[in-house]
C-alpha positions in Angstrom: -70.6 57.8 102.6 -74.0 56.1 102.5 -76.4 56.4 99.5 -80.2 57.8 100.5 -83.1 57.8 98.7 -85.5 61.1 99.4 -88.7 62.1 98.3 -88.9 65.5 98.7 -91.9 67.8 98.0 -92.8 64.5 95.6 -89.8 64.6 93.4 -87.2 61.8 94.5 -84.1 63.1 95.5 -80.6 61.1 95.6 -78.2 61.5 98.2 -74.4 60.1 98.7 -73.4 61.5 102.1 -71.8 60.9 105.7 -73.7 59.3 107.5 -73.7 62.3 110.1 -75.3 64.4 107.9 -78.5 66.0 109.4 -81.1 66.0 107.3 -81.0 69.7 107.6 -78.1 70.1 106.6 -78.6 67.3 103.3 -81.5 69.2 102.4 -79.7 72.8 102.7 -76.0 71.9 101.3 -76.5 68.8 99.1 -79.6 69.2 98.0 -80.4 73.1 97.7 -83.4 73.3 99.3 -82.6 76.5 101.2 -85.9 77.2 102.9 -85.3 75.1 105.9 -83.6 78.1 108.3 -80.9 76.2 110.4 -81.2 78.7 114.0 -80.4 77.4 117.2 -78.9 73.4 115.9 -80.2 72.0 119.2 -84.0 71.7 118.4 -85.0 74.2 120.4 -86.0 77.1 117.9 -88.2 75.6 115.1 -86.4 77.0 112.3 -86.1 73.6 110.3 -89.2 72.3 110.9 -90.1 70.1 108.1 -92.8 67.3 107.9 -91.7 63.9 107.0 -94.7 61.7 106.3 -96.7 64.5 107.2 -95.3 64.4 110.9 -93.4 68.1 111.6 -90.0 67.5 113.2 -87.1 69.3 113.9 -84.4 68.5 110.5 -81.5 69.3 112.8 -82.2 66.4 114.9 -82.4 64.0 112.9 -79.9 62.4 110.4 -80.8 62.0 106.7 -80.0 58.8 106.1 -82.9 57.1 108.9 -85.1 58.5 106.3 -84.1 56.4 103.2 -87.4 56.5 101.2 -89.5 58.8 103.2 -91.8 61.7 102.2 -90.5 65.1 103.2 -92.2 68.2 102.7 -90.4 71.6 102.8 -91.7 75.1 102.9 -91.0 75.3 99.1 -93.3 72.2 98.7 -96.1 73.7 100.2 -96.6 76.9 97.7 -94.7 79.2 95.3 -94.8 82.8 94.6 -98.2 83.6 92.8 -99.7 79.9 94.3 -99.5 80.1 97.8 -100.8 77.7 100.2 -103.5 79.0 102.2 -101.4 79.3 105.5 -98.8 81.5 103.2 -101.0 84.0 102.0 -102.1 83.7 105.7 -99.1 85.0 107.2 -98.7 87.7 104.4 -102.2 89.0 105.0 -101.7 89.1 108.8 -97.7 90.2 109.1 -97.0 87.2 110.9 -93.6 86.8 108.8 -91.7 89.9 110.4 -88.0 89.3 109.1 -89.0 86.1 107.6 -86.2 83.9 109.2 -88.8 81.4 111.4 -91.3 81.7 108.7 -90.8 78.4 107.0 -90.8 76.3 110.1 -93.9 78.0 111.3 -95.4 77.5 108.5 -94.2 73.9 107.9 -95.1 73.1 111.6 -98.8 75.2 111.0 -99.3 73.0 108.6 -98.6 69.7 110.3 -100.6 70.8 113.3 -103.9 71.7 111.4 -103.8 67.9 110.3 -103.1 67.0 113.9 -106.0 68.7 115.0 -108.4 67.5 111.6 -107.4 63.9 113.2 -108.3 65.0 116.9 -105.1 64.7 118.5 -105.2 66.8 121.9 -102.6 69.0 123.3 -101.6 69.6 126.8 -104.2 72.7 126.8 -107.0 70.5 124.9 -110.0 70.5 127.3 -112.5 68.4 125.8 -110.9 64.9 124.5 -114.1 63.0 123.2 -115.4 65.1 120.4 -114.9 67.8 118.2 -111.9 69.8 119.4 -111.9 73.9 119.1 -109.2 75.8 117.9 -108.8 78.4 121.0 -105.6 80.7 120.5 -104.6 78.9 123.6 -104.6 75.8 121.5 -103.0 77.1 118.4 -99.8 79.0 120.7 -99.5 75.1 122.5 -99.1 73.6 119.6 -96.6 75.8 118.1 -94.6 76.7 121.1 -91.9 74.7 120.0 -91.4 77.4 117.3 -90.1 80.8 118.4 -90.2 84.2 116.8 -87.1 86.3 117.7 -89.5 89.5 116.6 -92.7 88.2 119.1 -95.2 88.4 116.0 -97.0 86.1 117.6 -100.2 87.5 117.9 -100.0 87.5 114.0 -98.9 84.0 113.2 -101.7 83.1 115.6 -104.4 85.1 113.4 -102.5 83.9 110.6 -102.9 80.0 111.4 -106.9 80.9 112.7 -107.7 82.4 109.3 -106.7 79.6 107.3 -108.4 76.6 109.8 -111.8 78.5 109.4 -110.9 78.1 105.4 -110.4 74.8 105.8 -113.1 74.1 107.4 
């Protein structure tokens, strides 16, 4: 057992587990934070994506205890029902939730990505690397091809994350 300190969605979290544990699975089994969707285990789906010092990564790749005293941000730290973060009320406005399972990793990983973009890293698809960088749908489905949609609403999720970069902007 090892003892890790976590702040999560700004509240510091204790945790006293095996060293094996995933964060994934520390934030979904020890520590209740259910939001995080555990799909494919191998990194390949998106479902836990969570940001951890405002970096998205995959939470089932990653132990919890290499991140003794870092920031994490979940999908419930990001909005609540009736104060939703503009990406949220995004998706509901555009469908882009279907059955909801991906949801909070898209949304996690939307989030991340709009900050990415704010601080002009490119993508493979970014044509233009010395200036201001334009959020193309081919830019916005690059950037989040590393989270799938088992019911395709892609096009939605795409209008979803568009929506709420021209809000932001």
């Amino acid at each position: 057992m090892t003892d890790t300190t976590l702040r999560i969605n700004g509240e510091e979290r204790k945790l006293s587990a095996d060293t094996r544990t995933t964060l994934l699975d520390a934030l979904r089994n020890h520590l209740g934070l259910t939001g995080s969707k555990k799909g494919c285990d191998h990194g390949q789906c998106g479902a836990c994506t969570v940001m951890v010092n405002g970096r998205r990564i995959n939470s089932c790749l990653t132990l919890a205890c290499m991140h003794d005293g870092d920031e994490i941000t979940t999908v419930e730290g990001l909005g609540e029902p009736g104060n939703l973060s503009p990406l949220q009320a995004a998706f509901v406005k555009h469908d882009g939730f279907q059955c909801g399972y991906c949801t909070p990793g898209q949304i996690c990983s939307a989030t991340a990505m709009l900050e990415e973009i704010k601080d002009g890293w490119p993508s493979n698809v970014t044509e233009e690397l010395n200036g201001q960088m334009t959020l193309t749908d081919e830019e916005i489905s690059e950037r989040m091809s590393g989270n799938l949609c088992r019911c395709a609403a892609y096009p939605n999720i795409v209008d979803a994350i568009r929506e709420a970069a021209e809000e932001r902007s």
